[in-house]
DOLOMI-89777 format. One record per atom (N, C-alpha, C, O): residue in three letters; atom name; residue number from 1; x, y, z. Coordinates in steps of 0.2 Angstrom, whole numbers. Example, Ala and Ser with C-alpha at 12.3 -4.5 7.8 and 13.67 -1.06 7.14 Angstrom:
2
 resn name resi     X     Y     Z
  Ala    N    1    66   -28    39
  Ala   CA    1    62   -22    39
  Ala    C    1    66   -16    39
  Ala    O    1    71   -17    42
  Ser    N    2    64   -11    35
  Ser   CA    2    68    -5    36
  Ser    C    2    64     0    39
  Ser    O    2    67     6    40
//
This chain:
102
 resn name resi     X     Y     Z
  Unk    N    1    22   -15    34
  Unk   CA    1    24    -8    34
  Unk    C    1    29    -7    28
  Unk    O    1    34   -10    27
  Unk    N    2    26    -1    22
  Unk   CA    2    32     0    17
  Unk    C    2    33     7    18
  Unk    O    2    28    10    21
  Unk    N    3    37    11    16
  Unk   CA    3    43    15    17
  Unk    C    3    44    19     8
  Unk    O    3    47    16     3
  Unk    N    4    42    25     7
  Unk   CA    4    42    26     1
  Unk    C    4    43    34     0
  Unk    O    4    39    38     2
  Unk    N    5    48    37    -3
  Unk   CA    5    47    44    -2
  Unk    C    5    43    48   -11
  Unk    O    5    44    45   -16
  Unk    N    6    39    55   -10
  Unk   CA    6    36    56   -15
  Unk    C    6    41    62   -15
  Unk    O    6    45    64   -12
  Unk    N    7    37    65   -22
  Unk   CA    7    39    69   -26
  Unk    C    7    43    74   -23
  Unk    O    7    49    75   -24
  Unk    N    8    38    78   -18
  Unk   CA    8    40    84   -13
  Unk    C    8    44    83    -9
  Unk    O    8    45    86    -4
  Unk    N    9    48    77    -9
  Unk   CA    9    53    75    -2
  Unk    C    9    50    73     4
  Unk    O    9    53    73     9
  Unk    N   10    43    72     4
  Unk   CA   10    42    71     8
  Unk    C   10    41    62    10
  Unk    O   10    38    59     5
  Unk    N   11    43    57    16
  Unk   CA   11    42    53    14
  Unk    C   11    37    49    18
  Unk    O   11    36    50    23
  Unk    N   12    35    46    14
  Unk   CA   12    28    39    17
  Unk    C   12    29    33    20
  Unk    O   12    33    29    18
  Unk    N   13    25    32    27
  Unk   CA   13    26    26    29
  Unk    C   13    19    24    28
  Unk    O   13    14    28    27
  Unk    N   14    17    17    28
  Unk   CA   14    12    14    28
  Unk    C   14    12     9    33
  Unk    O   14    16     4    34
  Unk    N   15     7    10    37
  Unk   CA   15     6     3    44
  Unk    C   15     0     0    41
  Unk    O   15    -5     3    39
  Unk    N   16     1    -6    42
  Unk   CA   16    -5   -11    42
  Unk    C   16    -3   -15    47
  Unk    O   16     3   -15    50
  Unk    N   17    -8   -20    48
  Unk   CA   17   -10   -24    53
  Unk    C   17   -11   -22    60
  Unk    O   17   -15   -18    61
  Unk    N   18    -7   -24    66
  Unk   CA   18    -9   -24    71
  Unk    C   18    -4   -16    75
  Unk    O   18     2   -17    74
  Unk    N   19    -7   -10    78
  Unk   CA   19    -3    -6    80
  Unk    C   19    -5    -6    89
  Unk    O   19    -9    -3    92
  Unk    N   20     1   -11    91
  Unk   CA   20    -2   -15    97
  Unk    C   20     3   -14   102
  Unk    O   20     8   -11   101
  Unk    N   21     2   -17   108
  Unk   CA   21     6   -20   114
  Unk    C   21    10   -23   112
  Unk    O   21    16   -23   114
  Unk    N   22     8   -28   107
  Unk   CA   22    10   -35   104
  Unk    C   22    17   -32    99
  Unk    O   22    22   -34    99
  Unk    N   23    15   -26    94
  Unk   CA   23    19   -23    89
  Unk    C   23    24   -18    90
  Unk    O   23    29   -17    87
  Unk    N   24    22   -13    97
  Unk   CA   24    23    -8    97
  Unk    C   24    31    -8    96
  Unk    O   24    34    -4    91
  Unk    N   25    33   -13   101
  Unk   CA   25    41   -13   103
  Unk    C   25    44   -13    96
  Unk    O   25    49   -10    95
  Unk    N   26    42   -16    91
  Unk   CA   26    46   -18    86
  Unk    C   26    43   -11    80
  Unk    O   26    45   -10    74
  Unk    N   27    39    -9    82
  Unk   CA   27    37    -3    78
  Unk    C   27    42     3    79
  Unk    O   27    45     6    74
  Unk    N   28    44     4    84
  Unk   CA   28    43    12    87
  Unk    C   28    51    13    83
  Unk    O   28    53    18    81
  Unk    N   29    55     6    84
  Unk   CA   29    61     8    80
  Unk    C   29    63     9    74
  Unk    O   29    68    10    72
  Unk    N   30    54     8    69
  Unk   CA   30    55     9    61
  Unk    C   30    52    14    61
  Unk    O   30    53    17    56
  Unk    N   31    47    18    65
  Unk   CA   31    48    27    66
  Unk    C   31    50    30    66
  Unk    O   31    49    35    63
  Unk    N   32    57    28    74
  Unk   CA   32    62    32    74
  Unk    C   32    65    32    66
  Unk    O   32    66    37    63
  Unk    N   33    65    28    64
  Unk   CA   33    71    28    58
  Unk    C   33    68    33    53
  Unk    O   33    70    38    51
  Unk    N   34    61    31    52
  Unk   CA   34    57    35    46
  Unk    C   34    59    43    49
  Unk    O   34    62    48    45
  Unk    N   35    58    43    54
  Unk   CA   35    59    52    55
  Unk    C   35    67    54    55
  Unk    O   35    67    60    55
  Unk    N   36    74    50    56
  Unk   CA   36    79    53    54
  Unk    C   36    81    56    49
  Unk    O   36    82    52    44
  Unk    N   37    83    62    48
  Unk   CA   37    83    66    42
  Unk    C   37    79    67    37
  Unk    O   37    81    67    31
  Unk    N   38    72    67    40
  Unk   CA   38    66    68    36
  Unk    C   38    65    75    37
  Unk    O   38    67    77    42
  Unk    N   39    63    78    32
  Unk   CA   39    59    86    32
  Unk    C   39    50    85    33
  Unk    O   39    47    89    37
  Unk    N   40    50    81    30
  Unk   CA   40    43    79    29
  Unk    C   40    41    71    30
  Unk    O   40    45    67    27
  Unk    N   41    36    70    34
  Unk   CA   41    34    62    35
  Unk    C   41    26    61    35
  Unk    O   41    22    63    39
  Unk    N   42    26    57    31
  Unk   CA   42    16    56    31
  Unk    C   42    17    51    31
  Unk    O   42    21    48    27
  Unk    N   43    12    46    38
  Unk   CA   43    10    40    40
  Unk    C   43     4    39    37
  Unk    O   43    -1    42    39
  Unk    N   44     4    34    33
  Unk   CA   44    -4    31    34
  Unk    C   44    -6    24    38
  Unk    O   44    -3    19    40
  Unk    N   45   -12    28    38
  Unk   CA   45   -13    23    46
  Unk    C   45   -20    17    44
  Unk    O   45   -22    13    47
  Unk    N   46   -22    18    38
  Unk   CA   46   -28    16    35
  Unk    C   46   -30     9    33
  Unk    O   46   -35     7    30
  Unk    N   47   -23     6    36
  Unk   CA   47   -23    -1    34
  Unk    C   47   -21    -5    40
  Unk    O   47   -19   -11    39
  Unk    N   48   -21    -1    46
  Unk   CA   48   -21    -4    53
  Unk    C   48   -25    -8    56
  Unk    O   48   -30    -4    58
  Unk    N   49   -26   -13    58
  Unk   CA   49   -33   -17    60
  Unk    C   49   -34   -18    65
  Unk    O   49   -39   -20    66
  Unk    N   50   -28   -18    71
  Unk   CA   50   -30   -18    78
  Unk    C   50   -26   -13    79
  Unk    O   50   -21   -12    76
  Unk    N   51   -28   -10    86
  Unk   CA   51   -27    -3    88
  Unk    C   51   -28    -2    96
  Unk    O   51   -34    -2    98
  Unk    N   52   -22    -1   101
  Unk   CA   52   -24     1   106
  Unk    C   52   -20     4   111
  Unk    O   52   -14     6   109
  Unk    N   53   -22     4   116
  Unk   CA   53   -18    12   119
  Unk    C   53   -10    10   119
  Unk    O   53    -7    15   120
  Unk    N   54    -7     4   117
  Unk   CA   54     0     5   116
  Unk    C   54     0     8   109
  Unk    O   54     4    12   109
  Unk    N   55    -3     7   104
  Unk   CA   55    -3     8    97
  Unk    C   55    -3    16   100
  Unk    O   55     1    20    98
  Unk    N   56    -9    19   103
  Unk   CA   56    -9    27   102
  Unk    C   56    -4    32   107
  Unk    O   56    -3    38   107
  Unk    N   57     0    28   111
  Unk   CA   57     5    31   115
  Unk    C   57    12    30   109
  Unk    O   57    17    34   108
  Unk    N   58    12    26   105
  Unk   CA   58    19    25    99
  Unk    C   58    16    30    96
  Unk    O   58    21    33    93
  Unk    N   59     9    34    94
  Unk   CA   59     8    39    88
  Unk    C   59    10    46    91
  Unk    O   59    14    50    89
  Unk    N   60     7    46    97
  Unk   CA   60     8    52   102
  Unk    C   60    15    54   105
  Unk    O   60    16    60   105
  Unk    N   61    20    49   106
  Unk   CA   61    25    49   106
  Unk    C   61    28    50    99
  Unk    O   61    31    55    99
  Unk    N   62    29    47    93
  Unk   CA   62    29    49    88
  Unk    C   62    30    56    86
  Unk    O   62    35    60    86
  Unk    N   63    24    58    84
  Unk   CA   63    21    66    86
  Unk    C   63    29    69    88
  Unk    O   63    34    71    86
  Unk    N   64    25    69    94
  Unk   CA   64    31    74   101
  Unk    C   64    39    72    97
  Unk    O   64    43    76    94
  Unk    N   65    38    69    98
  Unk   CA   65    48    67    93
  Unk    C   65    47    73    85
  Unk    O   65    51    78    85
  Unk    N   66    44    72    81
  Unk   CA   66    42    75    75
  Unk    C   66    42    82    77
  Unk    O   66    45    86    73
  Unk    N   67    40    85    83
  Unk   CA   67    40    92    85
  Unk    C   67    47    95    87
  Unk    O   67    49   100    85
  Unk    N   68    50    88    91
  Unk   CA   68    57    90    92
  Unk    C   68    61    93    88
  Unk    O   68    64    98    88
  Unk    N   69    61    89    83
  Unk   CA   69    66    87    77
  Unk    C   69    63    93    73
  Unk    O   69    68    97    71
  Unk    N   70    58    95    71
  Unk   CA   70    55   101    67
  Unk    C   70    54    96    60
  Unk    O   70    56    97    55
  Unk    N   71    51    93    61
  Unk   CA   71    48    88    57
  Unk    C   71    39    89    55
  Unk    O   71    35    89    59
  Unk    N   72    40    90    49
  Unk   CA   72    33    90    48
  Unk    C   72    29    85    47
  Unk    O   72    30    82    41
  Unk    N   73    24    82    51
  Unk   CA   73    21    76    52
  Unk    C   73    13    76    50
  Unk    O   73     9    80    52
  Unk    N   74    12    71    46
  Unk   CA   74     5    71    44
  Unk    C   74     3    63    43
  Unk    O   74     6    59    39
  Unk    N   75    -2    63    48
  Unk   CA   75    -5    56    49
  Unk    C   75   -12    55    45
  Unk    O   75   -16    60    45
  Unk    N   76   -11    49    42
  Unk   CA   76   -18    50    36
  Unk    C   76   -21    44    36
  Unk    O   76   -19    38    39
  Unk    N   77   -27    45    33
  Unk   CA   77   -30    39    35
  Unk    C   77   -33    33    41
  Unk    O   77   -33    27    42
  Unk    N   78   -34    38    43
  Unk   CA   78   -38    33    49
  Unk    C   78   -41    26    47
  Unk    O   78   -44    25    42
  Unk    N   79   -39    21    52
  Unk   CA   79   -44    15    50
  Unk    C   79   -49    15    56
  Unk    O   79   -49    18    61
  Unk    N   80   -55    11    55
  Unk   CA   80   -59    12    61
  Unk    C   80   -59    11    69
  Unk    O   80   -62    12    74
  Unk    N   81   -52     6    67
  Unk   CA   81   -52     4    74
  Unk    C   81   -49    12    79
  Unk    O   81   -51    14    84
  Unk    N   82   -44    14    72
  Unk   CA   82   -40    21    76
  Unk    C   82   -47    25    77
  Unk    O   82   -48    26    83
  Unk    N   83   -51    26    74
  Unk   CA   83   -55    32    76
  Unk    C   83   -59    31    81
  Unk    O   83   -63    35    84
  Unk    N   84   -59    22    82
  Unk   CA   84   -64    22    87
  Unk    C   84   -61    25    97
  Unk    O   84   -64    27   101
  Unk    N   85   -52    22    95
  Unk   CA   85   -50    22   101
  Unk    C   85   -48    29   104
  Unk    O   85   -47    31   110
  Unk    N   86   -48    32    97
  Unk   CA   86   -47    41    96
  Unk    C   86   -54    45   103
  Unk    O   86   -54    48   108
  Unk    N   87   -58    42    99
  Unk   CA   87   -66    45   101
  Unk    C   87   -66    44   111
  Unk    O   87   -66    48   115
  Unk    N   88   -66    35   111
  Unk   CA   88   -66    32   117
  Unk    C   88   -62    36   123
  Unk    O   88   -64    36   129
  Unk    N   89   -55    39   121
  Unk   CA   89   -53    40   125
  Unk    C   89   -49    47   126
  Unk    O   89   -44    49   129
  Unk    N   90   -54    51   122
  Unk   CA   90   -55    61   120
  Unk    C   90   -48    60   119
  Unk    O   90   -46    61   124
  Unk    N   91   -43    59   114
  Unk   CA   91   -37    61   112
  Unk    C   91   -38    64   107
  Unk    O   91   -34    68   105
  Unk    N   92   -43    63   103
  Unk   CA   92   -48    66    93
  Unk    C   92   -43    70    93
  Unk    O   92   -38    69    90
  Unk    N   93   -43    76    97
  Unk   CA   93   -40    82    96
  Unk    C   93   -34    82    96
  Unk    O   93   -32    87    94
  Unk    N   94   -29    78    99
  Unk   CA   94   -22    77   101
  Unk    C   94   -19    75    95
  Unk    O   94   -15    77    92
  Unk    N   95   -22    71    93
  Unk   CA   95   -17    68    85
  Unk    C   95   -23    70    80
  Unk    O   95   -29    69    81
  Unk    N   96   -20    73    76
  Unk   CA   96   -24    75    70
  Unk    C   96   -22    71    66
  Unk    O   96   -16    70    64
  Unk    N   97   -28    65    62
  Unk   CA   97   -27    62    57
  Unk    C   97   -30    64    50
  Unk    O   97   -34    67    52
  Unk    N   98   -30    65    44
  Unk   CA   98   -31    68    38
  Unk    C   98   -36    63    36
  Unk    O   98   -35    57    38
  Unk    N   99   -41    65    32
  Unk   CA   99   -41    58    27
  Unk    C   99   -37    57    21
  Unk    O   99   -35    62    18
  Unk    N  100   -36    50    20
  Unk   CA  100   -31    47    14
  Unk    C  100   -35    49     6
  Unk    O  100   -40    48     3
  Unk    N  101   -30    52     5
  Unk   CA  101   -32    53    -4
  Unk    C  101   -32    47    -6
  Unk    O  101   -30    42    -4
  Unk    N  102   -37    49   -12
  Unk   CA  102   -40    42   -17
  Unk    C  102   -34    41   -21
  Unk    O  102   -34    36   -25
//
């Protein structure tokens, strides 16, 4: 996971590897952190390799915190595994992910 903010202030987090049961618990507190006194937060998600309903209740719940707060949230890059468990389990429409610019 790296942590990077861009020109517009707006800041980047990056997930790779596993967004799991196994990870969640230690994940959820380097989101919270990401979205304190963020205006803007874009996750990319494109380099995550395992993915499953714990990984999509930390995105979902993410989300909801991000609306709390009036934070503007944009998740990018889908990896295959996210789109697969998106599809599987009719949430596609509940988290909107972007594709990742080149």
């Amino acid at each position: 996971m790296s942590a990077t903010s861009l020109a517009d202030d707006t800041r980047h987090l990056a997930l790779d590897g596993a967004l799991s049961i196994y990870t969640a618990a230690d994940t959820k507190p380097q989101l919270t952190a990401a979205l304190q006194g963020a205006i803007a937060l874009q996750i990319d998600l494109s380099q995550v390799e395992e993915f499953d309903c714990a990984g999509l209740q930390l995105l979902l719940a993410t989300q909801a915190h991000a609306q709390r707060m009036d934070i503007s949230l944009r998740f990018i890059g889908a990896s295959a595994p996210i789109v697969e468990l998106l599809h599987l389990s009719g949430l596609a429409g509940q988290l909107s992910i972007e594709e990742a610019c080149a």
